[in-house]
C-alpha positions in Angstrom: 0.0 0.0 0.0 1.0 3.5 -1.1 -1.1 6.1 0.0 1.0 8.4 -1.5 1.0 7.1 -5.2 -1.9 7.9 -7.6 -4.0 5.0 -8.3 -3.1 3.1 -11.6 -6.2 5.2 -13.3 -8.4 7.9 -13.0 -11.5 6.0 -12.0 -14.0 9.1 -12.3 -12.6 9.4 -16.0 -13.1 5.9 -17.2 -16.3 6.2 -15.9 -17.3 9.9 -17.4 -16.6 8.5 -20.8 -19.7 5.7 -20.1 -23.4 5.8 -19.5 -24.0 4.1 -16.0 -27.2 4.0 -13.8 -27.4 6.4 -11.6 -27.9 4.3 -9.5 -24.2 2.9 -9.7 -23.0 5.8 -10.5 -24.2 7.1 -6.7 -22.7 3.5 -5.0 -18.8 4.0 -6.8 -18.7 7.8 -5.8 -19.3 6.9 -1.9 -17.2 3.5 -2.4 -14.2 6.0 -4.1 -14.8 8.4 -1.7 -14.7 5.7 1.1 -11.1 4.5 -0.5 -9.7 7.8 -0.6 -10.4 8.0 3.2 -8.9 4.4 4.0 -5.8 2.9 3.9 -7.8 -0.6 1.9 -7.1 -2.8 4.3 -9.8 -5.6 5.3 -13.1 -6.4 3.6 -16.3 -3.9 3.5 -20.3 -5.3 2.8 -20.8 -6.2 -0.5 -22.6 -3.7 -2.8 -25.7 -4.9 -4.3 -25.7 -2.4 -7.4 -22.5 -3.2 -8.2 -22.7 -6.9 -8.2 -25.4 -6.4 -10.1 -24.0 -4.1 -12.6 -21.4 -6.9 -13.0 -23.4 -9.8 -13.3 -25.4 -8.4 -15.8 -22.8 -7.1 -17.8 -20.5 -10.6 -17.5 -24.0 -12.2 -18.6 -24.0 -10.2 -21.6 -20.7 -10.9 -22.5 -21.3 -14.8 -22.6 -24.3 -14.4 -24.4 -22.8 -11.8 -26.9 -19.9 -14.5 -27.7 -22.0 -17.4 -27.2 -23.5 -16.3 -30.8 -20.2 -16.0 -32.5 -20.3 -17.9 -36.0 -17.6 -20.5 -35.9 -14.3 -20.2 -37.7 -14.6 -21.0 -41.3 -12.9 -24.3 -42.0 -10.4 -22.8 -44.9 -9.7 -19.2 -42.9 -5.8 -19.2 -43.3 -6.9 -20.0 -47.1 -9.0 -16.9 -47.2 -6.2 -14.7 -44.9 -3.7 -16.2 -47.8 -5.7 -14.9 -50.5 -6.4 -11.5 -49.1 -2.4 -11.0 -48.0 -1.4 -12.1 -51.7 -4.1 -9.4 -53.0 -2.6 -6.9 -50.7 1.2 -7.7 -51.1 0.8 -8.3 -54.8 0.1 -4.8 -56.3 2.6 -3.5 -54.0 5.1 -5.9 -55.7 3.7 -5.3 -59.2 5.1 -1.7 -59.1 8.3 -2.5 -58.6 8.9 -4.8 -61.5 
């Protein structure tokens, strides 16, 4: 622990840059205002909007890759054939 030392990130900025409930939005400002206080040692009471929040987000993300097409079978064929149509007007010029 370093209380002197900046936090790896500027919390309030990753989160400016999204649209959150305001709901969470209200529980991380009194749980970063609660840190900023504390020296982070021991556990506090789970908060309910933000395991929520985080369920329903992590839900989400399994469902949203759960629905990925698979892999075409001949892939590195068609990466081949678009790298040789790339590389190959680039060569052409210098001939």
């Amino acid at each position: 622990m370093q209380p002197d030392t900046p936090p790896p990130m500027n919390f309030q900025e990753l989160c400016a840059g999204v649209a959150l409930p305001e709901n969470l939005t209200v529980e991380l400002a009194a749980l970063l205002e609660e840190k900023s206080r504390s020296k982070e040692v021991g556990e506090g009471p789970r908060i309910a909007a933000i395991d929520t929040f985080l369920a329903d987000e992590f839900a989400w993300a399994r469902g949203a890759t759960s629905q990925r097409a698979a892999p075409s079978e001949n892939l590195r064929t068609q990466a081949d054939t678009l790298f040789r149509s790339i590389v190959k007007p680039a060569n052409d010029s210098d001939a």
